[in-house]
C-alpha positions as CSV (number, residue, x, y, z in Angstrom):
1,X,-86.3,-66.1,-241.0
2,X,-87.6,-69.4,-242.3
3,X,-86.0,-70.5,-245.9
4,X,-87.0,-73.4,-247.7
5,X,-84.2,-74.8,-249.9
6,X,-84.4,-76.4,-253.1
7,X,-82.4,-77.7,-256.1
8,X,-83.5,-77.2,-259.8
9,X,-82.5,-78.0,-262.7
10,X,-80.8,-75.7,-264.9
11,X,-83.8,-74.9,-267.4
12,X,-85.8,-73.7,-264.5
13,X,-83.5,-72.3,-262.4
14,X,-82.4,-69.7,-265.4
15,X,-86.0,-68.8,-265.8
16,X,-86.7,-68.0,-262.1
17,X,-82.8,-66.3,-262.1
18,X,-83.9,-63.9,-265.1
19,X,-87.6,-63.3,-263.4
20,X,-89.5,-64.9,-266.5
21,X,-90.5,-67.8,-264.0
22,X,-92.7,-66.5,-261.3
23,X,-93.8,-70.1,-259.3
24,X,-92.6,-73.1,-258.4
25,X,-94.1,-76.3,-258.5
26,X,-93.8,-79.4,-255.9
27,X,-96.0,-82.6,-256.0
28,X,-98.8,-83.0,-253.7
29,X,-97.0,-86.0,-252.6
30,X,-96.3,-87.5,-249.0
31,X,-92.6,-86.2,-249.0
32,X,-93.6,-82.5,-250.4
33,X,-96.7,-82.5,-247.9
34,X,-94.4,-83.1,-244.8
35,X,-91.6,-80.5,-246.6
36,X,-94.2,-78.0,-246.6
37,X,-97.5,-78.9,-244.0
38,X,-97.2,-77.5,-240.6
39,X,-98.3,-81.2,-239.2
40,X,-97.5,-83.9,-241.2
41,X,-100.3,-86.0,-242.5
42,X,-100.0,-89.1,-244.0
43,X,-103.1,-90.3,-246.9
44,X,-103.5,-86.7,-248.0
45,X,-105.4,-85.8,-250.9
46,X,-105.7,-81.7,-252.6
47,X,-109.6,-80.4,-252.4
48,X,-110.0,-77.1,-254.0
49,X,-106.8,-75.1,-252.2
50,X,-106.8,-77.2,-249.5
51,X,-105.3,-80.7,-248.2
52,X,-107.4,-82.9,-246.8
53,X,-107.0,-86.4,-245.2
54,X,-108.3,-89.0,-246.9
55,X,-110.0,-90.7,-244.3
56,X,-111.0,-88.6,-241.7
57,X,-111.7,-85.4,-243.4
58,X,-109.2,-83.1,-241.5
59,X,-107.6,-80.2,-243.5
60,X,-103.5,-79.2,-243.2
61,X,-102.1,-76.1,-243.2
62,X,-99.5,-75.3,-245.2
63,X,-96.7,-73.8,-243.4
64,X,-95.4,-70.3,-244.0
65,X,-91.7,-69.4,-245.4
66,X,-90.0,-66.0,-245.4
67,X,-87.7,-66.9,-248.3
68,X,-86.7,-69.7,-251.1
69,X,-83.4,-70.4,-251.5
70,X,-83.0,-71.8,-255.2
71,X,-79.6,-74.0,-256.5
72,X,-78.8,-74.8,-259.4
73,X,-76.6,-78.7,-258.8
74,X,-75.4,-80.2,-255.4
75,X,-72.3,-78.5,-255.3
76,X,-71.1,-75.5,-253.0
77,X,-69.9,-73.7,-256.3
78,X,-73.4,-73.8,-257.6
79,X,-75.0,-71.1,-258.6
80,X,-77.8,-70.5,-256.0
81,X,-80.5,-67.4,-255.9
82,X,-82.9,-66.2,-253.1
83,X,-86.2,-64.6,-253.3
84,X,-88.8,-63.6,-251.1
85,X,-91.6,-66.0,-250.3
86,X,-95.0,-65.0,-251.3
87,X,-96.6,-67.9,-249.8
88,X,-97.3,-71.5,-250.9
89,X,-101.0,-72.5,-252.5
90,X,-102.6,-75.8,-253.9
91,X,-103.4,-75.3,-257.6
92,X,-102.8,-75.9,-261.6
93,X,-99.7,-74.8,-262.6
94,X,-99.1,-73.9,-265.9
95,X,-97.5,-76.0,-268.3
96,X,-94.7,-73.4,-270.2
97,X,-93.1,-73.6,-266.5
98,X,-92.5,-77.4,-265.8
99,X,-96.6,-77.9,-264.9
100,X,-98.3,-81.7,-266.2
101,X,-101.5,-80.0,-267.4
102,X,-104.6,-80.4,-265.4
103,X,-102.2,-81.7,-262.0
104,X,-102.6,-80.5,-258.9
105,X,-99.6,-79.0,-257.5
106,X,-98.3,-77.1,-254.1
107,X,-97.8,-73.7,-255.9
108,X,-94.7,-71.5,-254.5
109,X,-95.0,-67.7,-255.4
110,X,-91.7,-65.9,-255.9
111,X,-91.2,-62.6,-254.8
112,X,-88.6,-60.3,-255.4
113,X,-85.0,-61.2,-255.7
114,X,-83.1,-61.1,-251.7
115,X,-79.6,-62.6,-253.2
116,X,-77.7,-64.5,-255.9
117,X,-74.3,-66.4,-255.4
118,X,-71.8,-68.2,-257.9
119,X,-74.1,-66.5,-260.6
């Protein structure tokens, strides 16, 4: 299985923990589009649901992940939770969960809960 780790802070990381936050955002930046592309493009730009390169037009997948391994601080006690990967789209997230309104972000839709640790 394929799990895609990440570290929140603890606002967030409560909300997701308690099921009140349902996505997670990431930048439609050069480090986030070669985190979470299949190829890794350089000059990308987000058109509709889809990232394109700037120059020559070509669109990137987004690759696929069975689970997202959440952790709350960079430490092995840290309390960490893991939840089933719905899949990852290229939208507006909403602001009352961390979104800048009207940004384009890679969207990351949380299933249901697989396992918590140090919780």
């Amino acid at each position: 299985m394929k799990t895609l780790k990440l570290t929140l802070k603890k606002q967030w990381f409560d909300m997701i923990l308690f099921g009140q936050k349902t996505e997670e955002y990431r930048e439609v930046k050069d480090y986030w589009v070669n985190r979470l592309c299949i190829k890794y493009p350089k000059n990308v730009i987000a058109v509709g649901s889809q990232l394109t390169h700037k120059h020559s037009g070509q669109q990137f997948d987004v690759d696929k992940f069975d689970l997202i391994e959440f952790t709350n601080g960079y430490n092995k006690k840290s309390p960490q939770v893991t939840l089933e990967s719905k899949g990852i789209e290229i939208g507006i997230g909403k602001t009352e969960w961390g979104a800048i309104e009207n940004e384009t972000y890679f969207i990351i839709k949380l299933g249901s809960e697989v396992s918590r640790k140090n919780c």
